[in-house]
C-alpha positions as CSV (number, residue, x, y, z in Angstrom):
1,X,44.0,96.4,-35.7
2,X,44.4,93.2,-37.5
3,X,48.0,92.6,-37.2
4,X,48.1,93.2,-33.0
5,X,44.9,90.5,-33.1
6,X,47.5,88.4,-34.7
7,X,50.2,89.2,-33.1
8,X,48.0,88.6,-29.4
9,X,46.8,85.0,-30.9
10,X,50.6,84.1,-31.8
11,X,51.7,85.2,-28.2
12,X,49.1,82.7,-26.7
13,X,50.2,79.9,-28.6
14,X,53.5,80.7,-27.8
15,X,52.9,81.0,-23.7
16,X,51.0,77.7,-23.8
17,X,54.0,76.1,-25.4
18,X,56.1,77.2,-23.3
19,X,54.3,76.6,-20.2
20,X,51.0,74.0,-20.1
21,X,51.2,72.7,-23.7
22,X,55.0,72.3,-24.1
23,X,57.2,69.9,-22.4
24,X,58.9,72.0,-20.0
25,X,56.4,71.5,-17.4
26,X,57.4,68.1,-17.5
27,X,61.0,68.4,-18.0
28,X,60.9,70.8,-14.9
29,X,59.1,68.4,-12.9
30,X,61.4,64.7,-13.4
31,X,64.5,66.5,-14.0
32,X,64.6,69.7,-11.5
33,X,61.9,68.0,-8.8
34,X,62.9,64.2,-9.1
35,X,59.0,63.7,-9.6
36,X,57.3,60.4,-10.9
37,X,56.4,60.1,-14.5
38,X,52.7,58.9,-12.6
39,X,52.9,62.0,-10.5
40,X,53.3,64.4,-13.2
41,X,50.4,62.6,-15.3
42,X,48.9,63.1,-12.1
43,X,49.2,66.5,-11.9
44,X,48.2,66.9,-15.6
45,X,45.1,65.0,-15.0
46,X,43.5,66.5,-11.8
47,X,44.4,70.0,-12.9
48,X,42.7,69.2,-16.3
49,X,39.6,68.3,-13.9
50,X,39.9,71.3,-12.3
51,X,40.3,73.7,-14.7
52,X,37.3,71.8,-16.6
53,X,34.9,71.9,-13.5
54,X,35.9,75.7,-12.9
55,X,35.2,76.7,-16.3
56,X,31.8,75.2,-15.8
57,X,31.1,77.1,-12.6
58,X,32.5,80.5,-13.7
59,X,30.8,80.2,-17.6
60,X,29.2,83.5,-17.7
61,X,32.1,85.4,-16.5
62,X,33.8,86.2,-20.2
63,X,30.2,88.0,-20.9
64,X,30.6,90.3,-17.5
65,X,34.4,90.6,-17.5
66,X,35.0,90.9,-21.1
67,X,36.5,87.8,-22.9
68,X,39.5,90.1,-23.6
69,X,40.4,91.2,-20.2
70,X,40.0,87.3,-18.8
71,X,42.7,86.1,-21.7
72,X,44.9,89.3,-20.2
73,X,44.4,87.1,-16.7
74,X,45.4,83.9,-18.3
75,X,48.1,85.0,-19.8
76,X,49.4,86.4,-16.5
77,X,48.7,83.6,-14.1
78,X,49.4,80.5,-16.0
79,X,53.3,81.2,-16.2
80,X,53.3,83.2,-12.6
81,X,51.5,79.9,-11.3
82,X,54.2,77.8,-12.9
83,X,56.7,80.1,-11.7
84,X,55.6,79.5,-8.5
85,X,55.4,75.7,-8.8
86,X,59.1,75.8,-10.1
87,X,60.0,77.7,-7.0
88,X,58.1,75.9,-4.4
89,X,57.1,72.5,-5.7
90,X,54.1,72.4,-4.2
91,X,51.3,70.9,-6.8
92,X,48.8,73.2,-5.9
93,X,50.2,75.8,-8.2
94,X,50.4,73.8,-10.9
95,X,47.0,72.7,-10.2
96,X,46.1,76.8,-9.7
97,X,48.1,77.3,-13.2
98,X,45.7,74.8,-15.3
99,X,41.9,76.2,-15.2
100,X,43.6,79.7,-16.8
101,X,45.0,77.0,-19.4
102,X,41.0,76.4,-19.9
103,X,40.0,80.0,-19.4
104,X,42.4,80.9,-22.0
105,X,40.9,78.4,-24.3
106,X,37.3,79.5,-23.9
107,X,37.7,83.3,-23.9
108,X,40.3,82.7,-26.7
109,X,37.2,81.4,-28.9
110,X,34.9,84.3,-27.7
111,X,37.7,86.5,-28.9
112,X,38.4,85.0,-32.7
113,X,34.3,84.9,-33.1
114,X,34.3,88.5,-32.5
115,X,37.1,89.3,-34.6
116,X,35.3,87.1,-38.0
117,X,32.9,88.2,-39.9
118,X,30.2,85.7,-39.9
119,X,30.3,85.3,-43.9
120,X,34.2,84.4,-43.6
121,X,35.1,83.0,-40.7
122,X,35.9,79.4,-41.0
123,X,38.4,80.9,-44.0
124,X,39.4,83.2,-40.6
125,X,39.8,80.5,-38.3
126,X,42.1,78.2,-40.5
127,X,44.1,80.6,-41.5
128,X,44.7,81.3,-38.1
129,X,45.4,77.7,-37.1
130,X,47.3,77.6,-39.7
131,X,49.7,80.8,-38.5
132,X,49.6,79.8,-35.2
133,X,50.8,76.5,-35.1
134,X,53.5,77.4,-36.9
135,X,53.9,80.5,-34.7
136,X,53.6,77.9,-32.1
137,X,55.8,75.1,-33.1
138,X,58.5,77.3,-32.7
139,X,58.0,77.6,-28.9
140,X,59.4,74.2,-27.9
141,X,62.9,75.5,-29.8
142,X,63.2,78.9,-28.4
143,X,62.4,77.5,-25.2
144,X,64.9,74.8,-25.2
145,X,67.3,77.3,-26.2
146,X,66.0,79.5,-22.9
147,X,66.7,76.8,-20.9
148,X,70.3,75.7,-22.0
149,X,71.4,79.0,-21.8
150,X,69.6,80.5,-19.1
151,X,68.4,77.9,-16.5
152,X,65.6,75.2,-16.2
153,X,62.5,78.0,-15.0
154,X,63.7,80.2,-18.4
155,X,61.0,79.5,-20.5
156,X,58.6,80.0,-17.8
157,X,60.0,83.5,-16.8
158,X,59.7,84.2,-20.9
159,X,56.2,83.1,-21.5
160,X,55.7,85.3,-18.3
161,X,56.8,88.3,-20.2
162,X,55.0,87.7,-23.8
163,X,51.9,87.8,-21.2
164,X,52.6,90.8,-19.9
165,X,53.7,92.0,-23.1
166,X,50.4,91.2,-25.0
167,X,48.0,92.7,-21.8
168,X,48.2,96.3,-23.2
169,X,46.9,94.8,-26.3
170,X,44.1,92.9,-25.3
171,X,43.0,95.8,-23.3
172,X,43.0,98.2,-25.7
173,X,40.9,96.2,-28.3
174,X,38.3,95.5,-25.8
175,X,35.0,96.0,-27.3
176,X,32.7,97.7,-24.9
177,X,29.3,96.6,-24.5
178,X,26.6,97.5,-21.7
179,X,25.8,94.7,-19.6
180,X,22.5,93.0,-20.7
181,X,20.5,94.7,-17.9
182,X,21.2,98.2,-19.6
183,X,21.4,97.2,-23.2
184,X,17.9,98.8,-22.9
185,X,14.5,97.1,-24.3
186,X,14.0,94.9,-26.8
187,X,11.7,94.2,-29.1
């Protein structure tokens, strides 16, 4: 339905803020891990690489998968792979957490294609930029709020939720199609 398509778009906007696109990643990193200002740029920067180069390399995979189900991934494994960076310190999970950060992007747009009709979706589109960064300007404060009360990994642990939360949904709205080999002949 319309409103759980809006409601799994808000949710993504919210995860990323609380994890890759908010500034608890970095707040976790200089003030829990005593890391460099450099070294989390650092970070930033090769897992941007990565997650650039792997989307590259693994481009067809929306079309095999399903665009859905991927997002359902991303949603999963960007906040368990910060979770896990939190915990352990060791960069490769935060380097592990950034190419679902570009994943998510890419299967995001498959998704919101689908969803518009060709003859309105621009109108679509903004409309949802519009909700969404709303919907997502409010991560930074809920998280904060997480984090006072509830420790420095809180907003991780919560945008691990909202992904697990939204899963059923994306699954459910999955459109089926045959893969091309048995869409059968065409003309």
């Amino acid at each position: 339905s319309a409103a759980s398509d809006v409601y799994k778009r808000q949710l993504m906007y919210l995860i990323f803020s609380l994890t890759s696109n908010g500034p608890f990643l970095t707040l976790f990193g200089s003030e829990m891990l005593g890391l460099k200002k450099s070294t989390i740029n650092f970070y930033f920067a090769a897992g941007t690489y990565i997650g650039a180069l792997s989307s590259l390399i693994f481009s067809d995979l929306p079309e095999f998968v399903g665009a859905r189900r991927i997002l359902g991934l991303c949603f999963f494994a960007i906040p368990t792979f910060v979770i896990l960076w939190s915990h352990t310190g060791h960069p490769l999970f935060f380097f592990l957490a950034l190419p679902f950060v570009h994943w998510a992007y890419i299967t995001y747009q498959i998704v919101l294609t689908d969803l518009s009709p060709s003859d309105r979706r621009g109108t679509g589109i903004g409309l949802f930029g519009t909700i969404t960064g709303l919907v997502g300007s409010a991560g930074p404060f809920v998280g904060m709020r997480f984090k006072l009360h509830l420790g420095p990994r809180a907003p991780f642990y919560l945008a691990l939720v909202l992904g697990i939360a939204a899963i059923p949904f994306l699954l459910r709205s999955e459109k089926t199609t045959p893969p091309p080999s048995q869409a059968g002949p065409s003309h």
